[in-house]
C-alpha positions as CSV (number, residue, x, y, z in Angstrom):
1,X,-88.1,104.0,258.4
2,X,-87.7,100.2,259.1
3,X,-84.0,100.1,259.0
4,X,-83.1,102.8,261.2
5,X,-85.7,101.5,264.3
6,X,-84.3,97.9,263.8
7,X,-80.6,99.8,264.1
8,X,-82.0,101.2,267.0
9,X,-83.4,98.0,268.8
10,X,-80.2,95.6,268.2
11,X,-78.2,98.0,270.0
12,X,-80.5,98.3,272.5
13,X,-80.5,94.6,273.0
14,X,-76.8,95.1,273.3
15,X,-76.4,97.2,275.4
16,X,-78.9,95.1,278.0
17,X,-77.9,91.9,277.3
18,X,-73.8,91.8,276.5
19,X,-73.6,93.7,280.5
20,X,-76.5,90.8,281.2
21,X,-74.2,88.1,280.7
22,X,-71.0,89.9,281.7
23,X,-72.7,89.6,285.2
24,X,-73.6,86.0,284.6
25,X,-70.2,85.2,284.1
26,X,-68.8,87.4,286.7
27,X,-71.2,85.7,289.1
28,X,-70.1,82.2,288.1
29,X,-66.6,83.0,288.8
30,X,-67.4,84.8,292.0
31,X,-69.2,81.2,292.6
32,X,-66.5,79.3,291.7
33,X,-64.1,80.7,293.9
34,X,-66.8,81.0,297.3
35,X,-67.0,77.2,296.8
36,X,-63.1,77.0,296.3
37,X,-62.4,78.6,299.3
38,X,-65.6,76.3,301.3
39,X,-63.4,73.5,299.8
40,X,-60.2,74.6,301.6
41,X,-61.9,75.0,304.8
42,X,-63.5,71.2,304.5
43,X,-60.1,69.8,303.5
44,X,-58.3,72.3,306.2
45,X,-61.0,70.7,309.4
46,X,-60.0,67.4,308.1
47,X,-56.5,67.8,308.2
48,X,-56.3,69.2,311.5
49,X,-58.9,66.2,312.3
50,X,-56.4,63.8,311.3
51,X,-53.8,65.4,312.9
52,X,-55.3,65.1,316.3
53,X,-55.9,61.6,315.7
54,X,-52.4,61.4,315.5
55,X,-51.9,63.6,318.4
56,X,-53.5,60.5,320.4
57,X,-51.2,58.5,319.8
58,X,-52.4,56.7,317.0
59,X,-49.7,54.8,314.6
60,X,-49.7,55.0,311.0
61,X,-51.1,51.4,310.2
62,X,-54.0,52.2,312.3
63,X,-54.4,55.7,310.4
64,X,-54.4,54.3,307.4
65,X,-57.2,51.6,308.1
66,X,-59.0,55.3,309.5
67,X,-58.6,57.5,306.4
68,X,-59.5,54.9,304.2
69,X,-63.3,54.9,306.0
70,X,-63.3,58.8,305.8
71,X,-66.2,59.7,303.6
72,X,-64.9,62.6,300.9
73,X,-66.0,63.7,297.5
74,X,-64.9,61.2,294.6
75,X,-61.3,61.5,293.7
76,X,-60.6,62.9,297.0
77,X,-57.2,62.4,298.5
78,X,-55.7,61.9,302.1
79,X,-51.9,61.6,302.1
80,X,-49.3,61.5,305.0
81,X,-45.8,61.7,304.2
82,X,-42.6,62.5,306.2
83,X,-40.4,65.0,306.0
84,X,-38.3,63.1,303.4
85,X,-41.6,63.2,301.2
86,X,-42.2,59.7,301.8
87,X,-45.9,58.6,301.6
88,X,-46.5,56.9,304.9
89,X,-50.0,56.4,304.7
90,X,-52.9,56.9,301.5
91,X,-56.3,57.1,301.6
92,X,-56.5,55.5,298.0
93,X,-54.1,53.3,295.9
94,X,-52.3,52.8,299.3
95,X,-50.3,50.1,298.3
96,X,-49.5,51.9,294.4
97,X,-48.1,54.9,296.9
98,X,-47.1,54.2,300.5
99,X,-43.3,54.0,300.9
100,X,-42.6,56.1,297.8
101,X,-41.2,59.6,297.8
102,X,-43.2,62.0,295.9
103,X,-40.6,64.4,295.9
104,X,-36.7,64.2,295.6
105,X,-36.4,67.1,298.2
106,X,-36.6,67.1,302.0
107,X,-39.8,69.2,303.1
108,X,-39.4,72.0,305.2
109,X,-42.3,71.8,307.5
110,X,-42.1,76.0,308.2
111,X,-42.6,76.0,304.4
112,X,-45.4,74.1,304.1
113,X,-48.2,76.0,302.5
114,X,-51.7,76.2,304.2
115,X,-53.2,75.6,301.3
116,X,-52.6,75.3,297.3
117,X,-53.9,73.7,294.6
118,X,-52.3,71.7,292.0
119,X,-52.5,68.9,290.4
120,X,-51.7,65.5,291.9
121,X,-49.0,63.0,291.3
122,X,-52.3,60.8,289.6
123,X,-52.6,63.9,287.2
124,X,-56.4,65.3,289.1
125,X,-56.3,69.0,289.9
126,X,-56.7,69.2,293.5
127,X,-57.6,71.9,296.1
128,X,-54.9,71.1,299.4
129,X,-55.1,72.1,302.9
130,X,-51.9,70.5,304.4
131,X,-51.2,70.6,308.7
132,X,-48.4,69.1,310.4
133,X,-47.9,66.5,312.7
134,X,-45.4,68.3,314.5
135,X,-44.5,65.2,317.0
136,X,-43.4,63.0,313.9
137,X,-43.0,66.3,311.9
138,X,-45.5,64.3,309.4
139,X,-47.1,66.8,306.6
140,X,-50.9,65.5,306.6
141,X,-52.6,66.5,303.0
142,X,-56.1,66.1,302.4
143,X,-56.9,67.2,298.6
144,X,-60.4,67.6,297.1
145,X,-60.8,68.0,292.9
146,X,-61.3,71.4,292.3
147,X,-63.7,69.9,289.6
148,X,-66.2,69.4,293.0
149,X,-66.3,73.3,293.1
150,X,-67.7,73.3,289.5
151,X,-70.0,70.4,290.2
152,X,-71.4,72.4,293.0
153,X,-71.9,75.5,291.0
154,X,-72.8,74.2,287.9
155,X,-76.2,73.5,288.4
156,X,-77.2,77.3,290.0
157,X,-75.2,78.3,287.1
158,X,-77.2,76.0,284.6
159,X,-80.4,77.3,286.4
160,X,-79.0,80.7,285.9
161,X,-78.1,80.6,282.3
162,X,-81.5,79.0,281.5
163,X,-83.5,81.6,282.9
164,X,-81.6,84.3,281.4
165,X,-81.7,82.3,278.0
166,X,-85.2,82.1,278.8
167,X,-86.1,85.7,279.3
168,X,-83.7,86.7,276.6
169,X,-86.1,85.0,274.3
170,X,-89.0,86.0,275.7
171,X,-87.7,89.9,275.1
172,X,-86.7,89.4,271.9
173,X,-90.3,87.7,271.0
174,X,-91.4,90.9,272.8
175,X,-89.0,92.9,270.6
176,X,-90.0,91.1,267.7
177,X,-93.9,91.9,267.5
178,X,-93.3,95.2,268.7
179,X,-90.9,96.0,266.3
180,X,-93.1,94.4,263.0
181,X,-96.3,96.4,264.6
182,X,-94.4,99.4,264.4
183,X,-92.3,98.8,261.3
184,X,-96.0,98.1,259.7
185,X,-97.5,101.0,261.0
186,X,-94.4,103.4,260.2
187,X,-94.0,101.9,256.6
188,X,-97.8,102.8,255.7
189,X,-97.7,106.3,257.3
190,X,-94.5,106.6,255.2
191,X,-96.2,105.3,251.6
192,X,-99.2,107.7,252.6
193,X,-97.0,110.7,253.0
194,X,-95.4,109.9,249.8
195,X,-99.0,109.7,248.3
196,X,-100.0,113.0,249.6
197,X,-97.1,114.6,248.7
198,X,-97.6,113.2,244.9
199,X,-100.9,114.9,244.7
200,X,-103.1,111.4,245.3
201,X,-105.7,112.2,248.1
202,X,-107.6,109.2,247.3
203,X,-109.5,107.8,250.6
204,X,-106.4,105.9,253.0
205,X,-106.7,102.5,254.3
206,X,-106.9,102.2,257.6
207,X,-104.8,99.3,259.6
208,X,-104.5,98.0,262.8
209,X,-102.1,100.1,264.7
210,X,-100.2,99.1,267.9
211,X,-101.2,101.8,270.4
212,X,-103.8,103.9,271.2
213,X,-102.0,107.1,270.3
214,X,-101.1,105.7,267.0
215,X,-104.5,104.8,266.2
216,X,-105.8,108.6,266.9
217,X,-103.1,109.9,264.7
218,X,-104.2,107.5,262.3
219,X,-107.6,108.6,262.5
220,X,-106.6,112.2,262.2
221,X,-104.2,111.9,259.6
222,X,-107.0,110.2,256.9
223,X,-110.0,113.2,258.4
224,X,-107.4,115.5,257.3
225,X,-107.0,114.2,254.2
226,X,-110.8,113.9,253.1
227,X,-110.9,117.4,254.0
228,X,-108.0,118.1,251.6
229,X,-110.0,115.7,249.0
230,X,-113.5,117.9,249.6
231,X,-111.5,121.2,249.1
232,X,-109.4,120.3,246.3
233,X,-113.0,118.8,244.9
234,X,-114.9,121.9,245.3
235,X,-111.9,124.5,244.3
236,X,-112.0,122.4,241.0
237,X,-115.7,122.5,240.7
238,X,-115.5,126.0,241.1
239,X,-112.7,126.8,238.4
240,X,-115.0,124.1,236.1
241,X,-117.7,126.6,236.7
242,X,-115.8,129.6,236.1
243,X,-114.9,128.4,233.0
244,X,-118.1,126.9,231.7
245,X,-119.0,130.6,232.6
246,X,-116.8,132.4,231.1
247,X,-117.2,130.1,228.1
248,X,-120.7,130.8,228.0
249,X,-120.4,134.4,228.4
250,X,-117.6,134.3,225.6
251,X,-120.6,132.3,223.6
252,X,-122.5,135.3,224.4
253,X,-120.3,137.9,223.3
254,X,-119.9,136.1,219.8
255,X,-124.0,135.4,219.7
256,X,-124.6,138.9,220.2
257,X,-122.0,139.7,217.6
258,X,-123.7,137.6,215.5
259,X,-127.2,138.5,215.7
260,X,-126.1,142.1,215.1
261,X,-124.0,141.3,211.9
262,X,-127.6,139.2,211.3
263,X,-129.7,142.2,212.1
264,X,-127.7,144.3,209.7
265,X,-127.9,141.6,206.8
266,X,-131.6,141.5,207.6
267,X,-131.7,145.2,207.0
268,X,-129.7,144.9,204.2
269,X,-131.8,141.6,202.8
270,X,-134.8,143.6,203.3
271,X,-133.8,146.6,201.3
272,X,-132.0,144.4,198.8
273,X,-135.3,142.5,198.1
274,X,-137.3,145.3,197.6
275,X,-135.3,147.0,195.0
276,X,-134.6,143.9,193.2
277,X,-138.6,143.0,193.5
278,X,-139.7,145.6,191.5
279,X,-137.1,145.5,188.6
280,X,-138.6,141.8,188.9
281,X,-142.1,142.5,188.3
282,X,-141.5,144.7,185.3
283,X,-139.5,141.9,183.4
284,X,-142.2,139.4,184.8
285,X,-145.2,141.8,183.6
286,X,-143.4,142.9,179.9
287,X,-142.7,138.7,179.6
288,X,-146.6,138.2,180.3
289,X,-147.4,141.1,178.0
290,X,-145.1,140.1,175.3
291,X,-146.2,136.3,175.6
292,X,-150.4,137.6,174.5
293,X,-149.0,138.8,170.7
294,X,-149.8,136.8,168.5
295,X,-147.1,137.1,166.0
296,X,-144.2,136.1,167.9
297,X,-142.5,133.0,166.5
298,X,-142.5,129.7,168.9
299,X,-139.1,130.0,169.4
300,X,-139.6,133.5,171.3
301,X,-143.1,132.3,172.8
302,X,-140.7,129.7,174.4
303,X,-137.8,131.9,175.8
304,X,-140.7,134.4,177.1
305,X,-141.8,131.4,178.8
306,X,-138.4,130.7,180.3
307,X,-138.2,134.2,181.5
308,X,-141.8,133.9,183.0
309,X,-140.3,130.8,184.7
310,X,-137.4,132.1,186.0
311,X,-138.4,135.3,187.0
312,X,-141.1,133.8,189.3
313,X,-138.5,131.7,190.9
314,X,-136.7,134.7,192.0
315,X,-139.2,136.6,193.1
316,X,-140.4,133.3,194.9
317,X,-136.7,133.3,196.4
318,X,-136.7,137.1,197.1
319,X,-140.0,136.6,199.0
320,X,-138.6,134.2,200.8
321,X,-135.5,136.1,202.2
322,X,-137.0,139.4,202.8
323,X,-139.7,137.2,204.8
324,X,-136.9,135.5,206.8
325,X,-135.3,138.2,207.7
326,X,-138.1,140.3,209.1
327,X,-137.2,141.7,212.5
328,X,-140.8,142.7,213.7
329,X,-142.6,140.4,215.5
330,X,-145.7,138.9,213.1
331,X,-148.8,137.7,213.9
332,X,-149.9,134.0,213.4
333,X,-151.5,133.2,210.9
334,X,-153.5,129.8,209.0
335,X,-150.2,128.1,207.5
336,X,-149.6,124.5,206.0
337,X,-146.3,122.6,207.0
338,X,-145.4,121.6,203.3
339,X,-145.4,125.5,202.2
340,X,-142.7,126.4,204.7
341,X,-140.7,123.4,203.6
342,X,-141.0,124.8,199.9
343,X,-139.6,127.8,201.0
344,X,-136.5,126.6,203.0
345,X,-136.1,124.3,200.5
346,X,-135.8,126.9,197.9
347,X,-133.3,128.8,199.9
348,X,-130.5,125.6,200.6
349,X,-131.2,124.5,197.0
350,X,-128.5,125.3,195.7
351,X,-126.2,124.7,198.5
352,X,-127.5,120.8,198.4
353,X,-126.4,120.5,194.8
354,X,-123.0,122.0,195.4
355,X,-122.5,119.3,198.3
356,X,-124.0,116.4,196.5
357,X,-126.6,115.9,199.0
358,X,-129.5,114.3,198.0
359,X,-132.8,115.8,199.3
360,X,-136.9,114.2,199.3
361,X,-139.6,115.6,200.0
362,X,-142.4,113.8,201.2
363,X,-146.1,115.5,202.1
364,X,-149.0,113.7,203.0
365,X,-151.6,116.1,203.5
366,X,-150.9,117.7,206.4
367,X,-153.5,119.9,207.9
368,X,-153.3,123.5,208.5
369,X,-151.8,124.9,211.6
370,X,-151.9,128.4,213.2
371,X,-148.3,129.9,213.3
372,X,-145.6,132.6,212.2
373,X,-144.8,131.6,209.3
374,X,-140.9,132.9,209.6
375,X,-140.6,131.2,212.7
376,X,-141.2,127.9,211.4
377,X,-139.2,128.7,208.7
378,X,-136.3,129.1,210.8
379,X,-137.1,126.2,212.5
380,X,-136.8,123.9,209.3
381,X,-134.2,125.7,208.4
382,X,-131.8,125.3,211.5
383,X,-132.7,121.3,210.6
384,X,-132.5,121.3,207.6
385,X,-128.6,122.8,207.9
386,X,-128.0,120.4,211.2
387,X,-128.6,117.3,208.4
388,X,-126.6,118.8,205.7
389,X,-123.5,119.2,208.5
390,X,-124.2,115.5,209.5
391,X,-124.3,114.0,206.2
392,X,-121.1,116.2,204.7
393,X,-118.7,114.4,207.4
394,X,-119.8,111.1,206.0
395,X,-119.2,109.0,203.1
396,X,-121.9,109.0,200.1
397,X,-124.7,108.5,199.7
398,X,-125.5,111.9,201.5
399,X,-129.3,111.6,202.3
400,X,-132.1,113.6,203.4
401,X,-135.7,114.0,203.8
402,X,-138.4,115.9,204.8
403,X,-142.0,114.2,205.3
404,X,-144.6,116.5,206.5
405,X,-148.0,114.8,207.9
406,X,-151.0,115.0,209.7
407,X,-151.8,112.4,212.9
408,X,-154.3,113.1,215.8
409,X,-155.3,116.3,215.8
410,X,-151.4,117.5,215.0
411,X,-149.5,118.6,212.0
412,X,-146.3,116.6,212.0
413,X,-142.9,117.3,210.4
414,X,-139.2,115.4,210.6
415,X,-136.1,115.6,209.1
416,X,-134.2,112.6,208.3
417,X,-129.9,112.4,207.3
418,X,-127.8,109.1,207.0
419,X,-125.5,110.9,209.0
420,X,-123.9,108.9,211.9
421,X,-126.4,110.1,214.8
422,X,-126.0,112.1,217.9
423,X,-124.0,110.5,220.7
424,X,-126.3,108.9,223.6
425,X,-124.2,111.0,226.2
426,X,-124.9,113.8,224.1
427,X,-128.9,113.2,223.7
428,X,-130.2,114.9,226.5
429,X,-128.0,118.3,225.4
430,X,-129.3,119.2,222.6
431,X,-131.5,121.7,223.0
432,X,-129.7,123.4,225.9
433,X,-128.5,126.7,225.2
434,X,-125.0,126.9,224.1
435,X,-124.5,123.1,223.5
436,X,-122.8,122.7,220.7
437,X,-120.2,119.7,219.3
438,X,-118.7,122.0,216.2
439,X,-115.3,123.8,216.8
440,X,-115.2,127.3,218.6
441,X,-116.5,129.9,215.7
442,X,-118.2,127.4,214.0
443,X,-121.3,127.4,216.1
444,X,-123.3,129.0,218.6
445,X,-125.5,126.4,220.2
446,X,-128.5,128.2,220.5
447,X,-129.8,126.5,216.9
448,X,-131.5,123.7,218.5
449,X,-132.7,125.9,221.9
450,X,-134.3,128.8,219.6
451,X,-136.3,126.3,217.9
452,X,-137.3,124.7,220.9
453,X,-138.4,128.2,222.4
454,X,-140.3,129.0,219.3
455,X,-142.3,125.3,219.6
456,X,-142.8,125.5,222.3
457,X,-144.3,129.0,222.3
458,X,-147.1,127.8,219.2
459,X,-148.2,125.2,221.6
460,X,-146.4,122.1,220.0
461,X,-143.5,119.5,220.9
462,X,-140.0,118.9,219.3
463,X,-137.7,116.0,219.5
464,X,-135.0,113.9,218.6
465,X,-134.8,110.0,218.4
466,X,-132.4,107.9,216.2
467,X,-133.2,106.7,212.8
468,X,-133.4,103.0,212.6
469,X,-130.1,102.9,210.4
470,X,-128.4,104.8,212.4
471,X,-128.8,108.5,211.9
472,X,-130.3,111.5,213.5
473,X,-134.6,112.6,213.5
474,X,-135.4,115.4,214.2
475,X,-139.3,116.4,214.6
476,X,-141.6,118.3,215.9
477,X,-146.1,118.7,215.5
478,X,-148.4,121.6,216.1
479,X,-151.7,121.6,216.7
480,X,-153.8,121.2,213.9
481,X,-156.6,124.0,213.4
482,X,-159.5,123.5,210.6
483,X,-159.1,124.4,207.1
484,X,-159.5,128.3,206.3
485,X,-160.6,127.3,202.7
486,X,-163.0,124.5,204.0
């Protein structure tokens, strides 16, 4: 942008200035010749002075002694000569001159020039106005430098030439700011096109700009462009939106998916555990039943007392599934924190063994609490499977624990893993709906915001804070109630 407005102003200036000082120029030799032809007529009236002088009868000895007093311009000349050429009489260097022909030809006196200018048998350049004495037919010359022409004009030309020097400068000064101020100001427009037309709508910097006009453009220009910045801002909050919403509704979908593929295994559990309860509770009652003869030797005594053992554990595990996957709503009901840990506990048993994880349990009498039992169950149990998915990603030891106790009125419970903890930025998610940090089809996100409904619904509070070494608690406490059994 620069280049083609500095184009632009040099031939501007010469286009003003080389016709400026053709004029000057012009002028001066206009000058030069007015003063010329002033000279002629100065040196033409003294001739014809002279010549009347001579017209009175004057000789030459006396005009000599009167030419000599004339006052002229330095290096002017007064010269009478004959029509041999002979110098009869000389204002200066008389005695170098008079008596010596200046010219090997006679002079004609009809062509005698009025005037010409030439340079001087002393070698000066002289303007000449000649007149003759026609009595003596003597050729009177009175010459004046042509360098007094120049000394006249030289100082209006000086004057002249300085002034025009002067406002010359004075423009291009002009010139000069102008043209930075608008280079400036055209350069920065340009860089902010080139900005907006990248895609950058970041907030322009204003600068000084050198008109009014260019100021209000300015001003327009950067409004413009924060309104481009607020709509490009609030089309892309709007497509974040829409696609947090359609990821939530895609959440959805898969959640409802999964809670009927969990309502069908429920069904399923449930009808499962009945048939394989009963089957249970023959072998468990024949064991019991075998177990009161006395003649059975101590080696059988001992397997029916394996059998015993294990066919309470299933049944214990049956129990616990058909109860966990009950659909209908139950009422609440006297319940000790510490039992529904047993019971989770017995359902990720295995799975903690098969992942190395190692699990403790720690109760310290914790008071009973009125609740649904399932529902805390499921509560442990979305910890409990939180830890186990913290801990797996890390290096061994894999450690967890589960303390159940009682403090002010409240039954307390937390799990503990030495897994590497929840973010800070991610702290204050966790038990929104949907949040979730595993990979798409690996979790739902509504874990963490169930169990908060369903603690929130018994009255209590549940939390997270991180463990001192560095990995995740989560707890939560109900209100205590007194001891049925009491």
């Amino acid at each position: 942008m620069a280049q083609p407005l500095r184009r632009q102003i040099v031939l501007l200036n010469v286009a003003i200035f080389v016709p400026a000082f053709a004029m000057l120029s012009w002028s001066a030799v206009r000058t030069y010749e007015e003063q010329i032809r002033q000279i002629e007529g100065e040196a033409r009236a003294m001739a014809a002075t002279i010549v009347g002088y001579l017209d009175r009868g004057r000789d030459v000895a006396a005009v000599q002694t009167v030419i000599q007093d004339i006052p002229l311009p330095s290096g002017s000349v007064i010269t009478i000569t004959d029509r041999l050429s002979t110098v009869l009489a000389r204002s200066t260097e008389a005695e170098q001159y008079v008596g010596r022909r200046v010219s090997t030809e006679p002079m004609a006196v009809q062509d005698v020039p009025q005037f010409v200018q030439r340079v001087g048998v002393d070698g000066i350049e002289r303007v000449f106005a000649n007149d003759v004495f026609t009595k003596g037919s003597w050729l009177v010359s009175v010459g004046i430098p042509s360098k007094v022409a120049w000394d006249r004009v030289s100082p209006i030309f000086t004057r002249t030439a300085a002034i025009v020097v002067a406002v010359t400068l004075l423009t291009l000064l002009i010139e000069f700011l102008f043209l930075r101020a608008y280079t400036r100001a055209f350069d920065h427009a340009l860089e902010f096109a080139h900005r907006v037309a990248g895609g950058d709508l970041s907030p322009p910097r204003a600068i000084g700009m050198p008109s009014r006009e260019m100021e209000t453009i300015q001003h327009s220009v950067i409004e413009m462009v924060n309104r481009m910045r607020a709509a490009r801002d609030a089309i892309a909050a709007q497509v974040s939106e829409e696609r947090r919403m359609r990821q939530e509704l895609e959440s959805l979908q898969r959640q409802v998916i999964r809670q009927e593929r969990l309502a069908a295994i429920g069904v399923l559990v449930s009808g499962v555990a009945h048939e394989l309860n009963n089957p249970l509770q023959a072998i468990l009652g024949f064991a019991e039943l075998l177990q009161l003869r006395e003649d059975l030797p101590e080696a059988a005594t001992q397997e029916l007392a394996l059998i015993q053992k294990e066919s309470t554990r299933a049944s214990a595990i049956i129990r616990n599934l058909s109860r966990f996957s009950r659909q209908q709503t139950a009422d609440a009901s006297p319940l000790r924190l510490c039992d529904v840990v047993a019971s989770v506990v017995e359902l990720r048993q295995r799975r903690l063994v098969e992942d190395d994880i190692e699990l403790a349990v720690m109760e310290a009498n914790d008071p009973p609490v009125l609740a649904v039992f399932p529902e805390l169950q499921q509560v442990v149990l979305n910890f409990l499977i939180n830890a186990e998915q913290a801990v797996s990603e890390c290096p061994e030891p894999r450690k967890i624990s589960i303390a159940t106790s009682g403090r002010d009125g409240h039954a307390y419970l937390e799990v503990q893993d030495s897994g590497a903890g929840v973010p800070p930025e991610n702290e204050a998610k966790l038990f929104q709906p949907f949040f979730t940090t595993k990979p798409v089809g690996e979790g739902t996100g509504l874990g963490l915001s169930v169990s908060y409904g369903i603690i929130q619904s018994h009255g209590g509070t549940i939390g997270y804070r991180r463990a001192a070494d560095g990995g995740a608690i989560f707890y939560f406490e109900l209100p205590a109630i007194d001891d049925p059994s009491a």
